[in-house]
Phi, psi and omega in degrees: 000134170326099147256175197329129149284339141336285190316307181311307202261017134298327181256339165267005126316312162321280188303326197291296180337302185304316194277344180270333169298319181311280180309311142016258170317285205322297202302257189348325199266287182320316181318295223289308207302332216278169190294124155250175181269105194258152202291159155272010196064331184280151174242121155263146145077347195080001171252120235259131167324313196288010210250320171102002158140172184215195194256126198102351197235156142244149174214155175221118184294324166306341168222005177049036170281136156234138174244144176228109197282346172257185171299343212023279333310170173225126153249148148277138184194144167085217214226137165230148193216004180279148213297337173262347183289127155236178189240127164233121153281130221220352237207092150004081161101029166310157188216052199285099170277158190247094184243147178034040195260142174222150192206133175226083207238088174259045165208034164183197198263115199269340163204122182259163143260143168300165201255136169124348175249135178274123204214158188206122175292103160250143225251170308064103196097203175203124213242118187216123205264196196158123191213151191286161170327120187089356207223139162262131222289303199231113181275114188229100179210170189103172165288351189293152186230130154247107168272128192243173181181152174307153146261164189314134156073017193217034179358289213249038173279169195211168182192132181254133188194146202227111166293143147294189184320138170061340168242160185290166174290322186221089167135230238231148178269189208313175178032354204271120152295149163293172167285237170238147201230161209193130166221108190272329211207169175070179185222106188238165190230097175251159156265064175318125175279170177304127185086359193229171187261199171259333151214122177146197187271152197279157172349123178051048168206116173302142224299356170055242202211107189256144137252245260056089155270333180221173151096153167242138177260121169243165186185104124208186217268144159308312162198151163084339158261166194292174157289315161230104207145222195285165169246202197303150187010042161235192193284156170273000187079221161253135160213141187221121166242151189212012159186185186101183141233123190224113148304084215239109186258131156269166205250178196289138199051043175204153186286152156332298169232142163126261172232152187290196174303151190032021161287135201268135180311350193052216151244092205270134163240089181281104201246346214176170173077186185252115192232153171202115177248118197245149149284170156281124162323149202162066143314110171244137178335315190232067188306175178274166185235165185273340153256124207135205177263166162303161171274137133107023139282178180257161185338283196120165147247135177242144174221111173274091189212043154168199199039185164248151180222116142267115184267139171303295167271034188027034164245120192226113193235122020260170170285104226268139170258159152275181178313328162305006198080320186301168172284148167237151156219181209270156201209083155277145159237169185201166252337046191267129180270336194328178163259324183295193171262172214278120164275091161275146178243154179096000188279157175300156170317167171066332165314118177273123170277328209304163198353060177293090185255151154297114196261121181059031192045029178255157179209150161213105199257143186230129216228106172330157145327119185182169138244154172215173169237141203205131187204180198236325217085013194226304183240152182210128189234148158271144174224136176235116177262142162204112197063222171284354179287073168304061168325121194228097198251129161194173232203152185310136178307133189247149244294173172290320177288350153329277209277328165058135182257088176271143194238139173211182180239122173215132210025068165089322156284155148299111190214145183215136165240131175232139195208142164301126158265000000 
Protein backbone atom coordinates (compact mmCIF):
# COMPACT_ATOMS: atom_id res chain seq x y z
CA UNK A 1 0.00 0.00 0.00
CA UNK A 2 0.88 3.67 -1.32
CA UNK A 3 2.13 5.68 1.97
CA UNK A 4 1.35 8.99 3.44
CA UNK A 5 3.54 11.38 2.33
CA UNK A 6 2.50 13.40 5.09
CA UNK A 7 3.42 10.53 7.28
CA UNK A 8 6.99 10.04 5.60
CA UNK A 9 8.40 13.57 6.32
CA UNK A 10 6.90 13.19 9.80
CA UNK A 11 9.10 10.54 10.62
CA UNK A 12 11.89 11.75 9.23
CA UNK A 13 11.59 14.57 11.11
CA UNK A 14 11.57 12.78 13.85
CA UNK A 15 15.03 10.93 13.41
CA UNK A 16 16.35 14.59 12.47
CA UNK A 17 15.03 15.82 15.93
CA UNK A 18 16.34 12.82 17.71
CA UNK A 19 19.62 13.15 16.07
CA UNK A 20 19.85 16.76 16.59
CA UNK A 21 19.13 16.26 20.58
CA UNK A 22 21.38 13.45 20.68
CA UNK A 23 24.58 15.82 19.19
CA UNK A 24 23.06 18.48 21.63
CA UNK A 25 23.89 16.30 24.82
CA UNK A 26 27.43 15.48 23.30
CA UNK A 27 28.14 19.24 23.32
CA UNK A 28 26.99 20.05 26.93
CA UNK A 29 29.00 16.59 28.31
CA UNK A 30 31.96 17.85 26.54
CA UNK A 31 31.58 21.66 27.84
CA UNK A 32 31.16 20.31 31.81
CA UNK A 33 34.39 17.53 31.11
CA UNK A 34 36.38 19.76 29.58
CA UNK A 35 39.00 21.34 32.32
CA UNK A 36 38.06 24.95 33.11
CA UNK A 37 40.10 27.64 33.66
CA UNK A 38 39.64 28.87 37.37
CA UNK A 39 40.39 32.50 38.56
CA UNK A 40 42.76 33.23 41.12
CA UNK A 41 40.94 35.83 43.00
CA UNK A 42 43.91 38.32 43.06
CA UNK A 43 43.76 41.32 39.93
CA UNK A 44 47.12 42.88 38.86
CA UNK A 45 46.09 45.93 36.98
CA UNK A 46 42.58 45.01 37.24
CA UNK A 47 43.41 41.70 35.23
CA UNK A 48 42.91 38.31 36.76
CA UNK A 49 46.16 36.83 37.99
CA UNK A 50 44.98 33.61 36.64
CA UNK A 51 45.63 34.77 32.85
CA UNK A 52 49.88 34.09 33.63
CA UNK A 53 50.88 37.76 32.82
CA UNK A 54 51.33 41.28 31.97
CA UNK A 55 53.43 43.65 31.97
CA UNK A 56 55.86 43.42 34.53
CA UNK A 57 53.95 40.47 36.31
CA UNK A 58 53.91 36.86 36.17
CA UNK A 59 52.02 34.36 37.71
CA UNK A 60 52.26 30.36 37.82
CA UNK A 61 49.00 28.13 38.91
CA UNK A 62 51.81 25.50 39.58
CA UNK A 63 53.56 26.81 42.34
CA UNK A 64 51.01 29.87 43.06
CA UNK A 65 53.79 32.31 43.01
CA UNK A 66 52.68 35.76 41.15
CA UNK A 67 55.81 37.40 40.90
CA UNK A 68 56.24 41.38 39.87
CA UNK A 69 59.20 41.70 38.40
CA UNK A 70 59.08 45.73 37.13
CA UNK A 71 58.77 48.84 39.36
CA UNK A 72 55.68 48.94 38.06
CA UNK A 73 52.99 50.71 39.59
CA UNK A 74 50.55 47.64 40.62
CA UNK A 75 47.46 47.42 42.20
CA UNK A 76 46.56 44.71 43.92
CA UNK A 77 43.02 43.64 44.55
CA UNK A 78 40.39 41.00 45.65
CA UNK A 79 41.03 37.65 47.77
CA UNK A 80 43.26 34.42 47.23
CA UNK A 81 43.07 32.23 50.68
CA UNK A 82 44.87 28.78 48.91
CA UNK A 83 47.63 27.62 51.02
CA UNK A 84 50.70 28.13 48.83
CA UNK A 85 49.85 31.50 46.95
CA UNK A 86 52.49 34.77 47.32
CA UNK A 87 53.55 37.75 45.88
CA UNK A 88 56.90 37.84 45.08
CA UNK A 89 58.63 41.28 44.66
CA UNK A 90 61.52 41.01 42.63
CA UNK A 91 62.21 44.52 41.37
CA UNK A 92 63.70 47.75 42.60
CA UNK A 93 62.02 50.56 43.37
CA UNK A 94 58.54 48.66 43.34
CA UNK A 95 55.53 50.64 43.62
CA UNK A 96 52.27 48.15 44.90
CA UNK A 97 49.17 49.62 46.01
CA UNK A 98 47.28 46.91 48.05
CA UNK A 99 43.21 47.74 47.79
CA UNK A 100 41.00 45.47 49.52
CA UNK A 101 43.52 42.45 48.85
CA UNK A 102 42.79 39.70 51.11
CA UNK A 103 45.82 36.71 51.02
CA UNK A 104 45.73 34.06 53.33
CA UNK A 105 48.65 31.71 52.62
CA UNK A 106 49.07 28.86 55.31
CA UNK A 107 51.94 27.13 54.19
CA UNK A 108 53.99 29.84 52.84
CA UNK A 109 54.82 33.53 52.66
CA UNK A 110 51.88 35.64 51.29
CA UNK A 111 53.97 38.45 50.18
CA UNK A 112 57.85 38.48 50.29
CA UNK A 113 60.66 40.68 48.94
CA UNK A 114 63.62 39.80 47.50
CA UNK A 115 66.46 40.42 49.33
CA UNK A 116 68.52 43.53 48.70
CA UNK A 117 65.36 45.81 47.18
CA UNK A 118 63.88 48.55 47.64
CA UNK A 119 60.06 48.79 47.48
CA UNK A 120 56.98 50.41 48.68
CA UNK A 121 53.57 49.53 49.67
CA UNK A 122 50.52 51.95 49.55
CA UNK A 123 47.65 51.06 51.54
CA UNK A 124 43.54 51.24 50.14
CA UNK A 125 40.77 49.93 51.64
CA UNK A 126 41.46 47.49 54.27
CA UNK A 127 43.62 44.71 53.35
CA UNK A 128 44.62 41.65 55.32
CA UNK A 129 47.80 39.31 54.74
CA UNK A 130 48.35 36.22 56.43
CA UNK A 131 51.51 33.61 56.15
CA UNK A 132 52.19 29.57 57.38
CA UNK A 133 54.26 28.52 59.76
CA UNK A 134 58.36 29.97 59.40
CA UNK A 135 57.12 32.66 57.39
CA UNK A 136 56.18 36.22 58.01
CA UNK A 137 53.31 37.88 57.06
CA UNK A 138 54.98 40.61 54.86
CA UNK A 139 58.85 39.64 54.26
CA UNK A 140 61.56 42.28 54.73
CA UNK A 141 65.06 40.75 55.73
CA UNK A 142 68.07 41.42 54.88
CA UNK A 143 69.71 44.16 52.78
CA UNK A 144 66.03 44.45 51.93
CA UNK A 145 63.45 48.28 52.49
CA UNK A 146 59.89 48.14 52.47
CA UNK A 147 57.97 51.77 52.98
CA UNK A 148 54.25 51.24 53.72
CA UNK A 149 52.25 54.72 53.38
CA UNK A 150 48.29 55.57 53.04
CA UNK A 151 47.78 56.18 49.25
CA UNK A 152 46.71 59.77 48.19
CA UNK A 153 43.32 60.11 49.40
CA UNK A 154 42.73 57.10 51.45
CA UNK A 155 44.04 58.99 55.49
CA UNK A 156 42.80 55.73 56.88
CA UNK A 157 43.29 53.09 54.92
CA UNK A 158 44.47 50.08 56.99
CA UNK A 159 45.98 46.43 56.63
CA UNK A 160 46.26 43.89 58.99
CA UNK A 161 49.02 41.19 59.03
CA UNK A 162 49.75 38.08 60.63
CA UNK A 163 53.46 35.67 60.63
CA UNK A 164 52.81 32.15 61.35
CA UNK A 165 54.49 30.20 63.92
CA UNK A 166 57.88 31.97 64.58
CA UNK A 167 57.38 34.41 62.30
CA UNK A 168 56.96 38.14 62.44
CA UNK A 169 54.24 40.17 61.17
CA UNK A 170 56.30 42.51 59.15
CA UNK A 171 60.29 41.82 58.22
CA UNK A 172 61.80 38.04 59.18
CA UNK A 173 60.91 34.45 59.56
CA UNK A 174 62.18 31.56 61.55
CA UNK A 175 66.14 32.32 62.24
CA UNK A 176 65.67 35.45 59.44
CA UNK A 177 66.35 39.43 60.72
CA UNK A 178 64.68 41.84 59.60
CA UNK A 179 65.88 44.40 56.75
CA UNK A 180 64.38 47.93 57.13
CA UNK A 181 60.81 48.65 57.35
CA UNK A 182 59.98 52.64 57.06
CA UNK A 183 56.17 53.29 58.01
CA UNK A 184 54.87 56.72 56.71
CA UNK A 185 51.34 56.31 57.04
CA UNK A 186 47.94 54.30 57.50
CA UNK A 187 46.76 52.16 60.03
CA UNK A 188 48.24 48.99 60.24
CA UNK A 189 48.09 45.88 62.79
CA UNK A 190 50.96 43.44 62.69
CA UNK A 191 51.20 40.36 64.49
CA UNK A 192 53.85 38.48 65.14
CA UNK A 193 53.64 34.42 65.96
CA UNK A 194 55.33 32.69 68.71
CA UNK A 195 58.82 33.52 69.11
CA UNK A 196 58.63 36.26 66.80
CA UNK A 197 57.98 40.23 66.97
CA UNK A 198 55.39 41.89 65.61
CA UNK A 199 57.38 43.95 63.42
CA UNK A 200 60.96 43.42 63.41
CA UNK A 201 62.95 39.78 63.46
CA UNK A 202 61.68 36.25 63.42
CA UNK A 203 62.54 33.59 66.10
CA UNK A 204 66.35 33.75 67.62
CA UNK A 205 67.10 36.82 64.66
CA UNK A 206 67.14 40.30 65.21
CA UNK A 207 65.10 43.60 64.85
CA UNK A 208 66.84 44.98 62.01
CA UNK A 209 66.22 48.51 61.30
CA UNK A 210 62.49 50.06 62.14
CA UNK A 211 61.27 53.79 61.48
CA UNK A 212 57.73 55.16 62.41
CA UNK A 213 57.32 58.68 60.91
CA UNK A 214 53.75 58.54 60.60
CA UNK A 215 50.67 56.72 60.99
CA UNK A 216 48.97 54.66 63.52
CA UNK A 217 50.70 51.27 64.31
CA UNK A 218 49.65 48.32 66.63
CA UNK A 219 52.25 45.34 67.28
CA UNK A 220 52.70 42.67 68.95
CA UNK A 221 54.11 39.41 69.52
CA UNK A 222 52.21 36.19 70.55
CA UNK A 223 54.20 35.16 72.68
CA UNK A 224 58.14 35.65 73.46
CA UNK A 225 59.28 38.43 70.79
CA UNK A 226 59.16 41.88 71.03
CA UNK A 227 55.99 44.24 70.08
CA UNK A 228 59.07 45.71 68.24
CA UNK A 229 62.38 44.40 67.83
CA UNK A 230 63.69 41.54 68.52
CA UNK A 231 62.36 37.67 68.38
CA UNK A 232 62.77 35.03 71.10
CA UNK A 233 66.39 35.54 72.09
CA UNK A 234 67.60 38.39 69.97
CA UNK A 235 68.55 41.87 70.04
CA UNK A 236 66.19 44.91 69.37
CA UNK A 237 68.03 46.12 66.68
CA UNK A 238 67.48 50.19 65.65
CA UNK A 239 64.21 51.68 66.23
CA UNK A 240 63.49 54.97 65.61
CA UNK A 241 60.21 56.62 66.04
CA UNK A 242 59.72 60.30 65.54
CA UNK A 243 55.35 60.62 64.55
CA UNK A 244 52.83 59.01 64.37
CA UNK A 245 50.98 56.97 66.75
CA UNK A 246 52.13 53.87 67.81
CA UNK A 247 50.76 50.93 70.23
CA UNK A 248 53.23 48.13 71.02
CA UNK A 249 53.05 44.73 73.55
CA UNK A 250 55.53 42.36 74.06
CA UNK A 251 54.80 38.31 74.00
CA UNK A 252 55.62 36.93 76.89
CA UNK A 253 59.42 37.76 78.60
CA UNK A 254 60.05 40.29 75.83
CA UNK A 255 60.01 43.96 75.94
CA UNK A 256 57.35 46.31 74.07
CA UNK A 257 60.37 47.88 72.07
CA UNK A 258 63.36 46.42 72.21
CA UNK A 259 64.45 42.49 72.81
CA UNK A 260 62.38 39.12 72.57
CA UNK A 261 63.00 37.05 75.86
CA UNK A 262 66.42 37.34 76.75
CA UNK A 263 67.02 39.52 74.22
CA UNK A 264 69.30 42.51 74.53
CA UNK A 265 67.39 46.19 73.98
CA UNK A 266 69.25 47.34 70.98
CA UNK A 267 68.52 50.85 70.08
CA UNK A 268 65.35 52.98 70.71
CA UNK A 269 65.27 56.77 69.62
CA UNK A 270 62.06 58.35 70.33
CA UNK A 271 61.92 62.03 68.36
CA UNK A 272 58.06 62.69 68.24
CA UNK A 273 54.72 61.11 68.12
CA UNK A 274 52.71 59.35 70.64
CA UNK A 275 54.27 56.15 71.68
CA UNK A 276 52.54 53.52 74.42
CA UNK A 277 54.59 50.55 75.50
CA UNK A 278 53.86 47.38 77.39
CA UNK A 279 56.19 44.50 78.29
CA UNK A 280 55.16 40.99 78.40
CA UNK A 281 54.14 39.31 81.26
CA UNK A 282 56.24 36.72 83.00
CA UNK A 283 58.41 36.21 86.01
CA UNK A 284 61.62 36.57 85.88
CA UNK A 285 64.87 37.51 87.87
CA UNK A 286 65.83 40.14 85.18
CA UNK A 287 62.24 41.16 84.03
CA UNK A 288 61.72 42.58 80.52
CA UNK A 289 61.01 46.40 80.30
CA UNK A 290 58.54 47.91 78.27
CA UNK A 291 61.22 49.77 76.49
CA UNK A 292 64.73 47.80 76.64
CA UNK A 293 65.55 44.71 76.97
CA UNK A 294 63.74 41.27 77.22
CA UNK A 295 64.37 39.34 80.48
CA UNK A 296 67.47 38.42 81.47
CA UNK A 297 68.84 40.17 78.43
CA UNK A 298 71.33 43.17 78.44
CA UNK A 299 69.87 46.80 78.71
CA UNK A 300 70.12 48.89 75.33
CA UNK A 301 70.52 52.61 74.51
CA UNK A 302 67.48 54.70 74.89
CA UNK A 303 67.38 57.97 73.65
CA UNK A 304 64.25 60.27 74.43
CA UNK A 305 64.07 63.77 72.74
CA UNK A 306 60.74 64.28 71.96
CA UNK A 307 56.80 62.91 72.24
CA UNK A 308 54.94 61.13 74.48
CA UNK A 309 56.06 57.60 75.60
CA UNK A 310 53.76 55.81 78.22
CA UNK A 311 55.71 53.04 79.31
CA UNK A 312 52.38 50.76 81.14
CA UNK A 313 54.76 49.27 83.19
CA UNK A 314 56.84 52.24 83.87
CA UNK A 315 59.88 50.46 83.23
CA UNK A 316 62.27 52.05 80.73
CA UNK A 317 65.98 50.32 80.55
CA UNK A 318 68.50 51.94 80.25
CA UNK A 319 68.07 55.36 81.58
CA UNK A 320 67.45 57.67 78.66
CA UNK A 321 69.14 60.64 77.43
CA UNK A 322 68.16 63.11 74.89
CA UNK A 323 70.20 63.52 71.89
CA UNK A 324 72.69 65.88 74.02
CA UNK A 325 73.33 63.08 76.19
CA UNK A 326 71.46 64.82 79.04
CA UNK A 327 69.36 62.83 81.48
CA UNK A 328 65.30 63.31 80.74
CA UNK A 329 62.94 62.38 82.97
CA UNK A 330 59.07 61.48 82.63
CA UNK A 331 56.74 64.57 83.20
CA UNK A 332 53.02 62.76 83.14
CA UNK A 333 49.93 65.52 82.99
CA UNK A 334 46.46 64.37 83.02
CA UNK A 335 43.28 65.65 82.12
CA UNK A 336 43.19 66.78 78.80
CA UNK A 337 40.09 66.33 77.50
CA UNK A 338 40.70 67.99 73.73
CA UNK A 339 40.95 65.49 70.94
CA UNK A 340 43.56 67.18 69.48
CA UNK A 341 47.13 67.45 69.73
CA UNK A 342 48.98 68.55 72.46
CA UNK A 343 51.79 71.87 72.14
CA UNK A 344 54.75 72.09 74.02
CA UNK A 345 56.90 75.20 74.65
CA UNK A 346 60.40 75.73 76.02
CA UNK A 347 62.32 72.35 74.72
CA UNK A 348 65.64 72.47 73.66
CA UNK A 349 66.34 72.90 69.94
CA UNK A 350 66.08 69.49 68.12
CA UNK A 351 62.76 68.60 70.47
CA UNK A 352 60.30 66.61 68.52
CA UNK A 353 56.52 68.14 68.94
CA UNK A 354 55.00 66.40 66.12
CA UNK A 355 51.97 64.41 67.00
CA UNK A 356 51.69 64.58 70.67
CA UNK A 357 47.86 63.12 71.65
CA UNK A 358 46.40 62.31 75.15
CA UNK A 359 46.07 59.03 75.81
CA UNK A 360 43.09 58.57 78.43
CA UNK A 361 43.76 62.18 78.72
CA UNK A 362 47.35 61.45 79.80
CA UNK A 363 50.72 62.66 77.73
CA UNK A 364 53.92 61.86 79.21
CA UNK A 365 56.84 63.88 78.27
CA UNK A 366 60.25 63.21 79.28
CA UNK A 367 62.39 66.11 79.58
CA UNK A 368 65.93 67.75 80.29
CA UNK A 369 66.41 70.23 83.40
CA UNK A 370 63.87 73.38 82.22
CA UNK A 371 60.41 75.25 82.60
CA UNK A 372 57.97 74.41 80.06
CA UNK A 373 54.69 75.18 78.87
CA UNK A 374 52.66 72.38 77.74
CA UNK A 375 48.57 72.89 76.68
CA UNK A 376 45.77 71.38 74.44
CA UNK A 377 44.18 74.47 74.42
CA UNK A 378 41.82 73.84 77.14
CA UNK A 379 44.12 73.20 79.40
CA UNK A 380 47.84 74.58 80.67
CA UNK A 381 50.35 73.30 82.58
CA UNK A 382 53.86 74.70 84.01
CA UNK A 383 56.20 72.48 84.35
CA UNK A 384 59.56 72.93 86.10
CA UNK A 385 61.94 69.80 85.75
CA UNK A 386 65.42 69.74 87.72
CA UNK A 387 66.53 66.32 88.34
CA UNK A 388 64.12 63.78 89.28
CA UNK A 389 62.24 66.45 91.10
CA UNK A 390 59.08 67.38 88.76
CA UNK A 391 57.07 70.40 89.58
CA UNK A 392 53.77 70.27 87.57
CA UNK A 393 51.26 73.27 87.97
CA UNK A 394 47.66 73.47 85.86
CA UNK A 395 44.79 75.39 85.07
CA UNK A 396 42.22 76.11 82.46
CA UNK A 397 43.84 77.41 79.47
CA UNK A 398 43.47 81.13 79.72
CA UNK A 399 41.09 83.51 78.30
CA UNK A 400 41.90 86.09 75.43
CA UNK A 401 41.39 88.91 77.82
CA UNK A 402 44.08 86.55 80.28
CA UNK A 403 46.37 86.49 77.93
CA UNK A 404 45.76 89.99 75.99
CA UNK A 405 45.66 90.36 72.14
CA UNK A 406 47.87 92.48 70.50
CA UNK A 407 46.70 93.24 66.66
CA UNK A 408 48.23 95.35 63.98
CA UNK A 409 48.60 95.34 59.96
CA UNK A 410 51.69 94.64 58.12
CA UNK A 411 51.79 94.93 54.48
CA UNK A 412 48.54 94.74 54.32
CA UNK A 413 48.08 91.61 56.70
CA UNK A 414 46.52 90.81 59.85
CA UNK A 415 49.21 89.62 62.68
CA UNK A 416 47.97 89.01 66.16
CA UNK A 417 50.54 88.50 69.03
CA UNK A 418 49.33 86.98 72.25
CA UNK A 419 51.07 87.37 75.46
CA UNK A 420 50.54 86.93 79.10
CA UNK A 421 49.43 89.74 81.31
Amino acid sequence: MKKNIWQNKSEKSGVFQGRLVFLLSLCILSFAAAPQTASAGVLVNGADSETGSGAGWTYSSDTGVLTLSSSGPFVLSGSNTAENFCVSITAGSSVVTVSNLVISSSKACAVSLTDGIDAEILLAGTSRISSGPDNPGIRVSGSSKLTINAADGDPDASLYVSGGHSGAGIGGGFWEAAGHILILGGTITANGGTYAAGIGGGETAGGGYVEIMGGTVSCRSEAYGAGIGGGYKASGGIVKISGGISTVSGGTGAAGIGGGLQGGGGSVEISGGTVIASAGAGSYENPAADIGRGAGGDDGENIFSGGSIIARGSSVLAGPADSAAKPVYSVELSGFTADGPVAVRGVPAGYGTADIYPVGGIVCLWLPDGDYVVSDGTLLFRVHVSGSAVKAQGSPFPSAEEVGILSFSLNGQKVEIAFET
